[in-house]
N, C-alpha and C positions, 0 to 999 in steps of 0.2 A: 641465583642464576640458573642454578637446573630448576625449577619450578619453574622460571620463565620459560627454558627451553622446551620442557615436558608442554608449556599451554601453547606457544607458538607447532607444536608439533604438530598438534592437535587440529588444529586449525585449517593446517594442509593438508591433513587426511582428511577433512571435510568436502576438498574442492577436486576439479578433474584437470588438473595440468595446466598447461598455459601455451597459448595458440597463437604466439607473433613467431611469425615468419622469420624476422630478423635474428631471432635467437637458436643458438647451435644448440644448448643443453638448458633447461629449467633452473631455474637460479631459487634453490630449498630455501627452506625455512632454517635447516641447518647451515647451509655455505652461508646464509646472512649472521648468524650466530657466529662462526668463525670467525665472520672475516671484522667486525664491530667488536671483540675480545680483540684481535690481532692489533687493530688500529691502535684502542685505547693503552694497550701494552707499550705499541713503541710511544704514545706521546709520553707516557705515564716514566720512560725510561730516557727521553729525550731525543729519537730515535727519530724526527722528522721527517727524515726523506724516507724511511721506511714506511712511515705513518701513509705517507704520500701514494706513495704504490699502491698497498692495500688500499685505501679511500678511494683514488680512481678504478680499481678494478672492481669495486662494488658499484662506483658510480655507472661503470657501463655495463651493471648486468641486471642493476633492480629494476628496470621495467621486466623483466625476465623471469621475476617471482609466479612461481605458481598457485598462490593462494594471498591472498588480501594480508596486507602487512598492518600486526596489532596497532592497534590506536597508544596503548600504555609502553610500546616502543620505539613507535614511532619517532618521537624526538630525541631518545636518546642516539639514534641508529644516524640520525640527520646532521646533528652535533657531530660525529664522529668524523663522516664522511667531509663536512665541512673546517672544523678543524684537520684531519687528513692533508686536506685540498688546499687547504688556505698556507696552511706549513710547507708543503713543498715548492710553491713560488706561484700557484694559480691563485689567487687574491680577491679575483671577482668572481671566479668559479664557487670558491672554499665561503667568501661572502654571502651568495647567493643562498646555499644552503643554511649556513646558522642565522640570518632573517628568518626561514621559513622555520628552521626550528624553536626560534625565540616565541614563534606564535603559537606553536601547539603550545609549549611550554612558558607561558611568560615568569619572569622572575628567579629562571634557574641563574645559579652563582657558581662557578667550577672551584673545587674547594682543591687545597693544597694536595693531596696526595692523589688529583690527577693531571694537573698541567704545572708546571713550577712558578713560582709567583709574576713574572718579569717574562712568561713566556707571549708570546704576540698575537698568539689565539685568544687569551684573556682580554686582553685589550679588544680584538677584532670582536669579540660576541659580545663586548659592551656597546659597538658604535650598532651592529646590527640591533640590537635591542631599540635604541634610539631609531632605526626605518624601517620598525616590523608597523606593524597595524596599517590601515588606508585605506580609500575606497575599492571597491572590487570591482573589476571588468566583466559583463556579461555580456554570449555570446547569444544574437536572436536561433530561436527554435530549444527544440527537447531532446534531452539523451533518447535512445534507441533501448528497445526493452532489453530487460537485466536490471541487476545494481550495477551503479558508480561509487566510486570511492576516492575521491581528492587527499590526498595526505592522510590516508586512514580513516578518514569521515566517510560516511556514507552523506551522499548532497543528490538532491533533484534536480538541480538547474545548473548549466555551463556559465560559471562562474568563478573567477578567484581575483588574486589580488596581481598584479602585474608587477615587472622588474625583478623574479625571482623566480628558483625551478620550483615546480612542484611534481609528485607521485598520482599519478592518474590511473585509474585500473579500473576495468569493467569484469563484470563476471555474469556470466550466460546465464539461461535455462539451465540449462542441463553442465553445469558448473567451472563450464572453462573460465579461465583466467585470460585476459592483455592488459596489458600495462605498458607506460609510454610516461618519458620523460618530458613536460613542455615548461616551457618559458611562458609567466603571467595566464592571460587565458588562451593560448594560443593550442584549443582543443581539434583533435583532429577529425576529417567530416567525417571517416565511419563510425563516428559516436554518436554524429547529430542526426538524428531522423530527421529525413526529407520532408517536407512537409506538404499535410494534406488539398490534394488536388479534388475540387468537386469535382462527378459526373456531369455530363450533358446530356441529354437526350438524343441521338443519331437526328430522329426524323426532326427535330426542334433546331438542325443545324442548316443553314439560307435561308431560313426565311425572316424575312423582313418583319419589324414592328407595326404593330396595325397602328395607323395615323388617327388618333380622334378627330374627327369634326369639331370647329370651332363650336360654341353656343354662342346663337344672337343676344346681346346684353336686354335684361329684362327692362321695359319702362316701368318706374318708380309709380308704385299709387299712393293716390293723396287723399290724407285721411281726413274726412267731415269734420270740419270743427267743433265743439262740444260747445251745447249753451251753457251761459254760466246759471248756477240754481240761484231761486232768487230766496234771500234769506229770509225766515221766518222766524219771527218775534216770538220765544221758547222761554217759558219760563223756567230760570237755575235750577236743578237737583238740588236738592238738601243734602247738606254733609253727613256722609255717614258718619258715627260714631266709631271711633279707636275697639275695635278688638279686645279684650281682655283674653292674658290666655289661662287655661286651666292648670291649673294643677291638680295630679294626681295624688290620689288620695293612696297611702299604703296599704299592701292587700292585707286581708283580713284571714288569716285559718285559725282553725277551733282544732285543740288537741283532743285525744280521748279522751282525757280527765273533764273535756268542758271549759279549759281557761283558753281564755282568747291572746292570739297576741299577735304581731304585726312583723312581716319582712320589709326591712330600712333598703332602699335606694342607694344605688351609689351615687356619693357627689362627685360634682364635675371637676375636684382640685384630684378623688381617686382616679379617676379614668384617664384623666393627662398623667397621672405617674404612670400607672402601667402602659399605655398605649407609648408613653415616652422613654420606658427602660426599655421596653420591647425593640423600640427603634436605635436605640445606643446600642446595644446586644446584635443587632442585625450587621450594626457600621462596624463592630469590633469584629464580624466574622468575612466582612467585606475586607477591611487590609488586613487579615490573616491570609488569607486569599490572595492577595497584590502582592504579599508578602513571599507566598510559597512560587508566585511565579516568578518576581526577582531573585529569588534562590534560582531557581530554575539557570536563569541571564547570566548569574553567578559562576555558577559551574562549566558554561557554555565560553567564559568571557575568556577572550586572546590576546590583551593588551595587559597593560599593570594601572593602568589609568579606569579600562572599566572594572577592572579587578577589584578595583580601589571603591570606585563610583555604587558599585552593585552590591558591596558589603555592606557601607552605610545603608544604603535605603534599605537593606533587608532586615539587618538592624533595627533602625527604624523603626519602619510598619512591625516590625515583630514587638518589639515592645509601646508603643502604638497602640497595638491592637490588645494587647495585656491592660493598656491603663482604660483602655476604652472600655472594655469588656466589666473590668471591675464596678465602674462607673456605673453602665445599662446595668446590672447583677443589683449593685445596690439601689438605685431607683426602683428597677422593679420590682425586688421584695419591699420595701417601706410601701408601694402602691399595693402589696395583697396584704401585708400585715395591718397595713393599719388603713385609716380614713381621717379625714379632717370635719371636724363638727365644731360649728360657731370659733375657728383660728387655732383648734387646738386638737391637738393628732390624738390621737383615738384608738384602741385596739380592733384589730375589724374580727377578732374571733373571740368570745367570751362566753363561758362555761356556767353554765346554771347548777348552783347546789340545794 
């Protein structure tokens, strides 16, 4: 917990305050610290209606934060607030919350020594778990220059999922903080930049479109009829003769010593191995690849379903890509070691003694 505290510290000394009007005094990185220890205390003690207090006096002051709330605390601080809230008799309030924290965090399970087994939060963050994930609401146009941060993510586009609160925070140029509590996407306009209005020209304003003149429709010409040629009694070409093709004859070098001797061709059974391990070897670096970016989807996922979905296929392609790879590896060496002459494999490198 002090390590935690020590990076959350941190983070605030990075920013310049926080600029809603609504708020009397800046809501630290330390009062958030406090008051998510205090909650967990009373639940942890059975302490409900205290829990309750604490949870909503956080819930009316985190838009109030002065500096961008950690992604890696984010759903513990949400859980709290919502258990808090849901224990003291607000249900839909306290609900609303542990949804959005089931999503940063899917698959969290509250373990015996912080809620008591039969307490009604445990049950409540099971049914939220069941209507976290869903389509997302998007608002037309673009945030207004700065970062945005939804629930501790930084996002480009006015977007979230609706039926639940979320943590909305913008941060300046010059590093102010606002932050705003909303419901689904229900983002507010000074976030969304107005959108751009072309110029017009002054002098280009009354005056009228110039009218084209109709064109007279052209009269169609009518083209001479072609004689037909009159055929000429031609005697057949003679067939040509088929082609033969050549074959090359092997080059010839002369050593110093005077003995002659011949550079051998690749046959066409060598050139399909190698041009065809080369091509296996390509495909095993191609889903290493598919691979690394479904890790990617992996790490990013917010449900237990894609949780679930994004392992396998990472899996998968990753070992996929191992049987592949060995596969192209051994083809294409057997195409440099050897060659195949008259059905029968060959050394392609041999040593004169």
């Amino acid at each position: 917990m002090r390590s935690l505290a020590a990076l959350v510290g941190l983070i605030g000394l990075a920013f310049g305050g926080v600029a809603n009007a609504a708020c009397e005094a800046p809501f630290t990185m330390d009062d958030m610290l406090m008051g998510l220890t205090e909650v967990e205390d009373h639940l942890r003690n059975g302490k409900d209606a205290d829990a309750g207090t604490a949870a909503k006096d956080m819930d009316g002051k985190l838009a109030c934060m002065d500096a961008p709330l950690a992604r890696m605390i984010a759903a513990r601080l949400y859980r709290a607030i919502g258990a808090g809230t849901f224990s003291s008799g607000d249900t839909a309030r306290g609900m609303s919350w542990l949804i959005t924290a089931n999503e940063i965090e899917p698959g969290f399970v509250y373990g015996l020594d912080e809620i008591s087994e039969d307490h009604p939060v445990r049950f409540a963050f099971m049914d939220a778990s069941d209507q976290s994930g869903g389509d997302r609401e998007t608002v037309e146009g673009d945030f207004v220059d700065g970062l945005v941060y939804l629930d501790a993510k930084k996002v480009s586009s006015p977007s979230a999922r609706p039926g639940r609160v979320h943590l909305l925070q913008h941060v300046a140029e010059d590093g102010t903080v606002r932050g705003w509590l909303i419901e689904g996407a229900a983002f507010p306009e000074e976030l969304i930049a107005a959108p751009a209005v072309a110029e017009v020209d002054p002098e280009e304003k009354g005056k009228k479109p110039k009218e084209k003149a109709a064109k007279e429709p052209k009269e169609p010409k009518e083209k001479p009829a072609k004689e037909p040629k009159e055929s000429s009694d031609k005697e057949p070409k003679a067939a040509k003769e088929p082609k033969t093709k050549k074959t090359k004859a092997p080059k010839v070098k002369t050593s110093e010593d005077g003995t002659y001797y011949s550079t051998p061709q690749w046959p066409a059974e060598r050139v399909i191995l190698v041009a065809g391990g080369s091509a296996i070897i390509a495909g095993s670096v191609a889903m290493y690849a598919m691979s690394a970016v479904s890790r990617g989807k992996f790490n990013d996922a917010t449900t237990l379903s894609d949780v679930s979905d994004y392992k396998k296929t990472t899996n998968g392609l990753a070992v996929g890509s191992a049987a592949v790879g060995a596969l192209g590896v051994g083809t294409l060496g057997f195409g440099v070691l050897f060659f195949i002459v008259d059905g029968q494999p060959v050394t392609g490198f041999q040593v004169r003694f």
